[in-house]
PLY file of the C-alpha trace (Angstrom):
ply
format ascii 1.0
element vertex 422
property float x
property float y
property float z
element edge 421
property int vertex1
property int vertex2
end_header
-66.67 278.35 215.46
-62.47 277.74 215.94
-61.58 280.73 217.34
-57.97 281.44 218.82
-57.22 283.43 222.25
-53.44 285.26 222.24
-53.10 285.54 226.05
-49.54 286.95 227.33
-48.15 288.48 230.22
-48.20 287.00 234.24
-51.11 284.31 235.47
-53.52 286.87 236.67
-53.76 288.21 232.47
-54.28 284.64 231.45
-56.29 282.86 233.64
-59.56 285.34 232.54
-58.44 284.14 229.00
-58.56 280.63 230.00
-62.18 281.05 231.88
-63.84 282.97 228.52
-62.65 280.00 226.33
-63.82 277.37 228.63
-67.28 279.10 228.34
-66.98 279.23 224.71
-66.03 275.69 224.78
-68.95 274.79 226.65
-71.26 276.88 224.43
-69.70 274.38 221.83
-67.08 276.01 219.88
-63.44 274.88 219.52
-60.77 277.23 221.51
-56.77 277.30 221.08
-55.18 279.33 223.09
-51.68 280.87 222.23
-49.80 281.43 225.56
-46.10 281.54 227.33
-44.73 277.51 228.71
-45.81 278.49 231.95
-48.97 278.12 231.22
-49.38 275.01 229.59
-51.36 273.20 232.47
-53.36 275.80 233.48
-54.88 275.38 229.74
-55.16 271.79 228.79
-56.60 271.24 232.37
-59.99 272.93 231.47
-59.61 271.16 228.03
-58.79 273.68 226.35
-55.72 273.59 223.07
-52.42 274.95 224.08
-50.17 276.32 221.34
-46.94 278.05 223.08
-45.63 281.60 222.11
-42.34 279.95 223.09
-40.34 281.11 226.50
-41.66 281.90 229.77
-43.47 284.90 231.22
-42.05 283.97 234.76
-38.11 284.52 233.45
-38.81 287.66 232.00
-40.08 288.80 235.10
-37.27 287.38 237.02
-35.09 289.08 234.51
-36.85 292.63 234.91
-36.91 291.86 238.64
-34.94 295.69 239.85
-37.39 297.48 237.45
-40.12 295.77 238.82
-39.59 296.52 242.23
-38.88 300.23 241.64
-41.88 300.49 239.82
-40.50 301.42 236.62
-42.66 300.72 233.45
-40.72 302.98 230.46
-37.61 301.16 231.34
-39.14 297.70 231.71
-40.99 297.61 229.18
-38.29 298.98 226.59
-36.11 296.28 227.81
-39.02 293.78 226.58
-39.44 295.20 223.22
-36.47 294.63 222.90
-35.65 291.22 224.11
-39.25 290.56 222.33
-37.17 290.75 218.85
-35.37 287.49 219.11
-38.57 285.93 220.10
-40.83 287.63 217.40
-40.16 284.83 214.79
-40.46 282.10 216.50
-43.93 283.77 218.32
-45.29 284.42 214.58
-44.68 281.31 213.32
-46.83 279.41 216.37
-49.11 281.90 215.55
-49.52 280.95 212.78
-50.04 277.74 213.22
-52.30 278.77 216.34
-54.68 280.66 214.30
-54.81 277.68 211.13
-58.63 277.14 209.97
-59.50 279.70 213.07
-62.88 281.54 212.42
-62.17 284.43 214.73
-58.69 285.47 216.75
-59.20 287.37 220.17
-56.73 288.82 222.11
-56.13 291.58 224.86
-53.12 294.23 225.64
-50.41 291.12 225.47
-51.96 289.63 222.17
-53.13 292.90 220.92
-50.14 293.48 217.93
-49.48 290.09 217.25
-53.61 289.28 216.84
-53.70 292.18 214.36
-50.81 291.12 212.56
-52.30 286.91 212.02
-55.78 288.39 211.27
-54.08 290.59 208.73
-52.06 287.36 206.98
-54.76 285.01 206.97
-58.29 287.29 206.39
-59.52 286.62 210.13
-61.48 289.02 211.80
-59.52 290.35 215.22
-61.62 290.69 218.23
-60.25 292.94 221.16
-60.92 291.19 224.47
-59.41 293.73 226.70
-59.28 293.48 230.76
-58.40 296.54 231.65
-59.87 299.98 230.00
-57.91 301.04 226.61
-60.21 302.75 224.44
-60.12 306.63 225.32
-62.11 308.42 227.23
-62.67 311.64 229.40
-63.89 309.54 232.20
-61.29 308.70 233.76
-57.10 308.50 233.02
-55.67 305.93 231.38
-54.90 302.60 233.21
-51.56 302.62 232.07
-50.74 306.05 232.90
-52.66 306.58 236.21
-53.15 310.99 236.75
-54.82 312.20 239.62
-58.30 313.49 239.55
-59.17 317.04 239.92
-61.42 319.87 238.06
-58.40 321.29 236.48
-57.00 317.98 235.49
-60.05 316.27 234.00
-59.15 317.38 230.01
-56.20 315.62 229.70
-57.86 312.10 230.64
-58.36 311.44 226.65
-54.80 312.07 225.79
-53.25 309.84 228.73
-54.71 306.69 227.02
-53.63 307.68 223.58
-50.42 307.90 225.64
-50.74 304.35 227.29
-51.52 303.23 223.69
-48.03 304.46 222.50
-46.53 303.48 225.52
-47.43 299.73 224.77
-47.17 299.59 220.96
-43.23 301.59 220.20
-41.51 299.52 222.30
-42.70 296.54 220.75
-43.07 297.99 217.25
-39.62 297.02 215.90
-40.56 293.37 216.91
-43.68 293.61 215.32
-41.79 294.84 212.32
-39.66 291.99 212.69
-42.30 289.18 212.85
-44.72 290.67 209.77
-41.65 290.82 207.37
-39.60 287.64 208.06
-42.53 285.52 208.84
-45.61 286.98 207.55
-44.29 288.68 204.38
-46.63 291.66 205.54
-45.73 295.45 205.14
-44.61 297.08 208.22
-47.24 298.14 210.53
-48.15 302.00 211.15
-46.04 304.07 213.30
-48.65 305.04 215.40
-49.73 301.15 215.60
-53.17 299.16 214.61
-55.46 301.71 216.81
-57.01 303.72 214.11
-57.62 300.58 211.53
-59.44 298.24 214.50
-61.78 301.77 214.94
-62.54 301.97 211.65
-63.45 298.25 211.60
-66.62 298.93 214.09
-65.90 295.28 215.48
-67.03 294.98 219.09
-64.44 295.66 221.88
-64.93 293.17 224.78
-64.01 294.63 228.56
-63.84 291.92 230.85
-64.38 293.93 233.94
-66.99 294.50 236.30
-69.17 297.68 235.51
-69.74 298.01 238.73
-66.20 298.34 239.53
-65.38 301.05 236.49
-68.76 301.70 234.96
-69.11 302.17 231.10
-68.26 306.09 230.07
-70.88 308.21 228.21
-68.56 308.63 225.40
-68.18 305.44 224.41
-69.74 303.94 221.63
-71.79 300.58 221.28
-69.49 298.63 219.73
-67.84 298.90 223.10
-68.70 295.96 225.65
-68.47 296.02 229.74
-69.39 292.68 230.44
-68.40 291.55 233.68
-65.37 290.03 234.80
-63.99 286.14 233.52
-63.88 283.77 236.50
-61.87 280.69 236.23
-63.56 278.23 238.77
-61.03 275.55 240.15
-61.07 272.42 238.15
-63.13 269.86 238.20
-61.83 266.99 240.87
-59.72 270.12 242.43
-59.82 269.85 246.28
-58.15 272.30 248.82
-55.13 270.77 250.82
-56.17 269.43 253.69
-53.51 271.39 256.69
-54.93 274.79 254.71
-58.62 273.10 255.85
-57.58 272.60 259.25
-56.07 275.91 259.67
-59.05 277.75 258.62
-61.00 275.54 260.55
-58.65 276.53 264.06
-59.42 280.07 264.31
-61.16 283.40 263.48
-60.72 284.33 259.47
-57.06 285.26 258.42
-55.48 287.49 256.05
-54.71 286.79 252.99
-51.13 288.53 252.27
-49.24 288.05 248.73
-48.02 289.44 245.65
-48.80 287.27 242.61
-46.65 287.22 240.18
-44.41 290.02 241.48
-40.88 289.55 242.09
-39.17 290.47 244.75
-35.38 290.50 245.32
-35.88 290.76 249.32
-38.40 287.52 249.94
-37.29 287.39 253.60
-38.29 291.01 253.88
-40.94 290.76 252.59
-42.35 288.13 254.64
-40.84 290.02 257.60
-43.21 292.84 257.24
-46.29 290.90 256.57
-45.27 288.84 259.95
-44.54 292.38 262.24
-48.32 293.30 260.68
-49.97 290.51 261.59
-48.30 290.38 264.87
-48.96 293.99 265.47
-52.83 293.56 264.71
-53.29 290.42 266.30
-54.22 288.92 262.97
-54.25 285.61 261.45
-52.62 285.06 258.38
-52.64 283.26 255.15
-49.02 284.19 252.75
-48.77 283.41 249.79
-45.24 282.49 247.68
-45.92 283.71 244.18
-43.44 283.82 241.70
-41.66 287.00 244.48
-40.79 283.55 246.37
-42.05 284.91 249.35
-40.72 282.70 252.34
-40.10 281.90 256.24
-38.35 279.36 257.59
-40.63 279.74 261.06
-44.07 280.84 260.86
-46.50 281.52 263.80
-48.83 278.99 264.31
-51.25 281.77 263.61
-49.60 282.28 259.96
-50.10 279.63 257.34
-48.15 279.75 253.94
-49.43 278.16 250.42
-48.43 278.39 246.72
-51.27 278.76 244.35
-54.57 277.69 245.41
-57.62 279.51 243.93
-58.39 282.22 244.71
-62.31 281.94 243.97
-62.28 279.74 246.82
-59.70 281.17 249.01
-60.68 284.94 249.64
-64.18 284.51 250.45
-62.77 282.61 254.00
-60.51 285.65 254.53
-61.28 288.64 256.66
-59.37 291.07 254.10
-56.90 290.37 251.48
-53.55 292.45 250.94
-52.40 291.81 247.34
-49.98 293.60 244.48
-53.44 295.09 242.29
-53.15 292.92 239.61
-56.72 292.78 237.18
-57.07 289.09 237.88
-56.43 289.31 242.02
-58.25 292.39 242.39
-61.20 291.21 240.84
-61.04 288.00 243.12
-60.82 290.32 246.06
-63.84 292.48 245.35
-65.82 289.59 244.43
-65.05 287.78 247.53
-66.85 290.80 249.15
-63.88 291.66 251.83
-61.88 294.47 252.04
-58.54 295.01 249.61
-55.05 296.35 250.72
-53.98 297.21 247.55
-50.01 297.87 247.55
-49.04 298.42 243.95
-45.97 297.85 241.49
-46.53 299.19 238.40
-48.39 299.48 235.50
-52.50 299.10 235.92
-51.99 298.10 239.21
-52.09 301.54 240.99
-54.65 302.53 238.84
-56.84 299.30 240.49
-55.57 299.96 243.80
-57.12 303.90 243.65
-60.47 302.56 242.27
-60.63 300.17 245.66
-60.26 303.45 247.43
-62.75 305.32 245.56
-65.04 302.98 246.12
-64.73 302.74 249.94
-63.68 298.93 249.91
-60.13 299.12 250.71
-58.09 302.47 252.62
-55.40 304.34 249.68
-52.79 302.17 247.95
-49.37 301.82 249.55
-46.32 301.82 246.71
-44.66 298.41 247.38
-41.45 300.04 247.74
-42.84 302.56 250.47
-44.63 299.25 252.06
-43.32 299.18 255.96
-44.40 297.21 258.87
-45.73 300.53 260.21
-47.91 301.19 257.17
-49.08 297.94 256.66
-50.28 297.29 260.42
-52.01 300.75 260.19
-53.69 299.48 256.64
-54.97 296.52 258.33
-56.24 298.09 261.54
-58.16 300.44 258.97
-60.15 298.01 257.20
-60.51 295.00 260.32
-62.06 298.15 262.07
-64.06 300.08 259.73
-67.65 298.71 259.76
-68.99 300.12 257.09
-66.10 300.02 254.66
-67.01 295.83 255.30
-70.95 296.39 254.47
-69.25 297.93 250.93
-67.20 295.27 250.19
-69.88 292.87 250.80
-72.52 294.44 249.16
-69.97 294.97 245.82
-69.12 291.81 246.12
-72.64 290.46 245.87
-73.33 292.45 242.98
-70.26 291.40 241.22
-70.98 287.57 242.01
-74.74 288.33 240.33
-73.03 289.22 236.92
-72.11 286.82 234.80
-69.53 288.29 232.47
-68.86 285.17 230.45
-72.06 284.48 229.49
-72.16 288.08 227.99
-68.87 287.77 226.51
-69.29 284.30 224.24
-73.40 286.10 223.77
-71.68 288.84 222.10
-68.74 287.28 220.11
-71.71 284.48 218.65
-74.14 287.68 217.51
-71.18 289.41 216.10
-70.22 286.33 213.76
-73.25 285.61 213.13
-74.70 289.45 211.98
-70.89 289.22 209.53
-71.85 285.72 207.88
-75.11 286.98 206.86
0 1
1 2
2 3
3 4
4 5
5 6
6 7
7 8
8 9
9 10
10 11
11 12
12 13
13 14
14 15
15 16
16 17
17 18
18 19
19 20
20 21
21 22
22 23
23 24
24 25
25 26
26 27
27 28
28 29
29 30
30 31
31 32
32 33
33 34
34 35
35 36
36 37
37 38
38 39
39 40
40 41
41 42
42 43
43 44
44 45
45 46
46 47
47 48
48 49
49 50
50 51
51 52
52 53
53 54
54 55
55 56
56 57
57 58
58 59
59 60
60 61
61 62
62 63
63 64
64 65
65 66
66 67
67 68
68 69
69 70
70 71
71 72
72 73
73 74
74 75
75 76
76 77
77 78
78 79
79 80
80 81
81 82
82 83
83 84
84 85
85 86
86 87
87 88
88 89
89 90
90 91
91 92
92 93
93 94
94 95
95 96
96 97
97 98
98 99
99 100
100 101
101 102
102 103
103 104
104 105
105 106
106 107
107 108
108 109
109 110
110 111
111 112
112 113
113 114
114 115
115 116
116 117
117 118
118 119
119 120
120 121
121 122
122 123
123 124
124 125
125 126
126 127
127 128
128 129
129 130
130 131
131 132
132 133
133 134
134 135
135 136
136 137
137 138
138 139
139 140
140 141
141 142
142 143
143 144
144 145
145 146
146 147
147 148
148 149
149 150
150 151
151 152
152 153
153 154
154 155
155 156
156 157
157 158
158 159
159 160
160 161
161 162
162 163
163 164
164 165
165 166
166 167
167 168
168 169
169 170
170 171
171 172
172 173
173 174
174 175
175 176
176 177
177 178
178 179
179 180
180 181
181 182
182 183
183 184
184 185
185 186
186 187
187 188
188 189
189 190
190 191
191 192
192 193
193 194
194 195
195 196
196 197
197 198
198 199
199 200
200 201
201 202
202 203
203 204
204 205
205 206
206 207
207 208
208 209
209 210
210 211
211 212
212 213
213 214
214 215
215 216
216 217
217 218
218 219
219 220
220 221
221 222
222 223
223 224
224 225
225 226
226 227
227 228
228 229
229 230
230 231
231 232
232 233
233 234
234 235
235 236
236 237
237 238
238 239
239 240
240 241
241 242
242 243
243 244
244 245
245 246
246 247
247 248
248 249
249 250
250 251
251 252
252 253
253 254
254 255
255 256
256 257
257 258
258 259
259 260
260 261
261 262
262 263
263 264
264 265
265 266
266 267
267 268
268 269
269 270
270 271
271 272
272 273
273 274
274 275
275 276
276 277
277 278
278 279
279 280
280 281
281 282
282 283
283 284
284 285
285 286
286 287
287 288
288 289
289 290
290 291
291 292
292 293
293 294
294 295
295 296
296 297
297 298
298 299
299 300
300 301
301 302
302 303
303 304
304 305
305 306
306 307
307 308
308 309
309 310
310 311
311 312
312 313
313 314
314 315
315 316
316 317
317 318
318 319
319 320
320 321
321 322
322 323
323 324
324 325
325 326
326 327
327 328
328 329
329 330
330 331
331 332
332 333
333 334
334 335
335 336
336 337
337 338
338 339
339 340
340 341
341 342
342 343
343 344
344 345
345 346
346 347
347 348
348 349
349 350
350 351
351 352
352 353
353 354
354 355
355 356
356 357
357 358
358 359
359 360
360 361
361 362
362 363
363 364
364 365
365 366
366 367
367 368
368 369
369 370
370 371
371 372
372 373
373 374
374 375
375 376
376 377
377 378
378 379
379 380
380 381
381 382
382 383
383 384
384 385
385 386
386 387
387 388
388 389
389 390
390 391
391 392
392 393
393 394
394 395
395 396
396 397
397 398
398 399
399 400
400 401
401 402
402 403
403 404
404 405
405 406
406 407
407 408
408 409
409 410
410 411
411 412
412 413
413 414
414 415
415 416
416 417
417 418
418 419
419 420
420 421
């Protein structure tokens, strides 16, 4: 098969895009994955084709920088539907060419409209390959509008993701709009968005999550899939920098303190409080720069700081990991079987950072802007202390390391095609 991967939004939502169509590759089908510029490497190094959306993830993020400090999703992401609109065209017509000769088009919450929209044009089925939880349920709220749990709170669970589903489809509606008429010469889409037509299309749903992390509700049905998270291993000939190796090597394990793709208006604070922390605890620590261009002129021999490096590879040395509760980092972190300080931003990420709690892997989720020294350095002290909160997050983690969600994935997508060519 030629099948086509729309994968948008910040590193951690691509890179699980880029691991399920190296598998496919290597099960022998031909991937092209649709994506932002920034991610052009990270594709063609696992030999993979990169077709670009156009623009950069990173600048939009640097644009929406306030917003995304303050936590504010409405506002953020009504400023991208709209800045989406002078993009739309030029979006549709790569993908377009993206999707040419493609047997099968997959895409998750930042491919989502646009997927729906190709599949429509050129008579390709559209396969949801979400990695966080959007079908509804009365399991559990909505990832995009986290509620808290209680007895007299449970009914409106179902509603909050019909919420989240509106929430992400208005604001990008008039794009959509925008995109199916100029480019597509398709009628506009529904008001209320693709949701009902891919449900009445019984086409399997991937989730590529652990269900060990967020087990599969009762009320869902079988075309919906749980299949384990989508691990990007580094790349072949990738080797870790050798002062990182020798730092490692000098002392107990550090850790791990950084904030993805988040950006931050205050690096130097930032930085500042992870440093008091560590100082405070007596810690070791590894920081990381991100695209929050977190920085310190003078570390602490006992601090080390690094851009990207994998995190596969990295967590497992650390003794705990502090991080923003992004899909992609938080899976890293439980599968590296140490504790998680989760200290959300926005959107899924505090629902992530309460399902670390829940399961007894990682103390409650600190709000990044009500992150202080003092909170952090009591955070820290609660998981370096807490023996068996460290036999959980070992024991999840080998269970999550046992699965292998790919596999199950690119098993799936073949039976599907292969049940609709009959």
């Amino acid at each position: 098969m030629q099948i086509t991967i729309i994968a948008g939004g910040s590193r951690g939502d691509v890179q699980p895009y880029v691991a399920l169509g190296r598998g496919l590759k290597q099960a022998g089908h031909t991937v092209r994955i649709l994506s932002s510029d920034d991610f052009h490497d990270l594709v063609t190094d696992y030999g993979l084709e990169f077709f670009t959306t156009g623009g950069s993830a990173k600048a939009v993020a640097q644009r929406m920088q306030k917003l995304l400090e303050q936590g504010k999703m409405l506002k953020m992401l009504a400023q991208m539907g709209r800045a989406s609109q002078q993009q739309a065209v030029q979006a549709a017509e790569q993908g377009l060419l993206a999707c040419q000769d493609s047997d099968l088009i997959l895409g998750g919450l930042g491919g989502l409209f646009s997927g729906v929209a190709l599949a429509e044009k050129l008579d390709i089925p559209f396969m949801p390959a979400y990695l966080v939880p959007f079908t509804p349920t009365s399991a559990f709220p909505g990832a995009l509008t986290p509620l808290p749990q209680t007895p007299m709170t449970r009914w409106i669970n179902k509603p909050s993701h019909r919420l989240a589903q509106q929430t992400m489809w208005q604001p990008f509606r008039a794009a959509d709009n925008k995109a199916r008429r100029q480019v597509l010469q398709l009628a506009p889409g529904s008001f209320w968005g693709p949701f009902a037509a891919l449900k009445r299309q019984k086409q399997p749903v991937l989730y590529g999550y652990s269900p060990q992390v967020l087990p599969t509700p009762e009320d869902w049905d079988a075309t919906l899939h749980v299949t384990g998270y989508w691990f990007l291993e580094p790349p072949d000939g990738w080797e870790a920098p050798m002062d990182l190796l020798h730092f490692l090597q000098s002392g107990p394990a550090p850790i791990y303190i950084g904030f993805g793709s988040m950006i931050s208006s205050k690096p130097e604070e930032a930085a500042d409080i992870a440093l008091q922390a560590l100082a405070r605890t007596g810690q070791r620590g590894v920081l990381y720069t991100g695209w929050g261009r977190l920085k310190k002129e003078q570390l602490p021999e006992s601090v080390f700081m690094t851009d990207s490096i994998p995190h596969s590879w990295l967590f497992p040395q650390m003794a705990a990991v502090v991080h923003h509760g992004g899909v992609g980092t938080t899976a890293a972190g439980l599968a590296a079987g140490v504790p998680s300080i989760v200290t959300p931003f926005f959107a899924d990420q505090p629902f992530w950072g309460q399902r670390v709690y829940e399961l007894g892997v990682g103390p409650k989720p600190i709000a990044r802007r009500r992150l202080t020294a003092d909170n952090l350095t009591t955070a820290i002290e609660s998981v370096m202390s807490d023996g068996e909160m460290r036999k959980r997050a070992a024991s999840l983690g080998e269970r999550i390391r046992a699965e292998n969600g790919i596999a199950q994935a690119v098993a799936i997508i073949e039976q599907s095609r292969s049940q609709e060519s009959r």
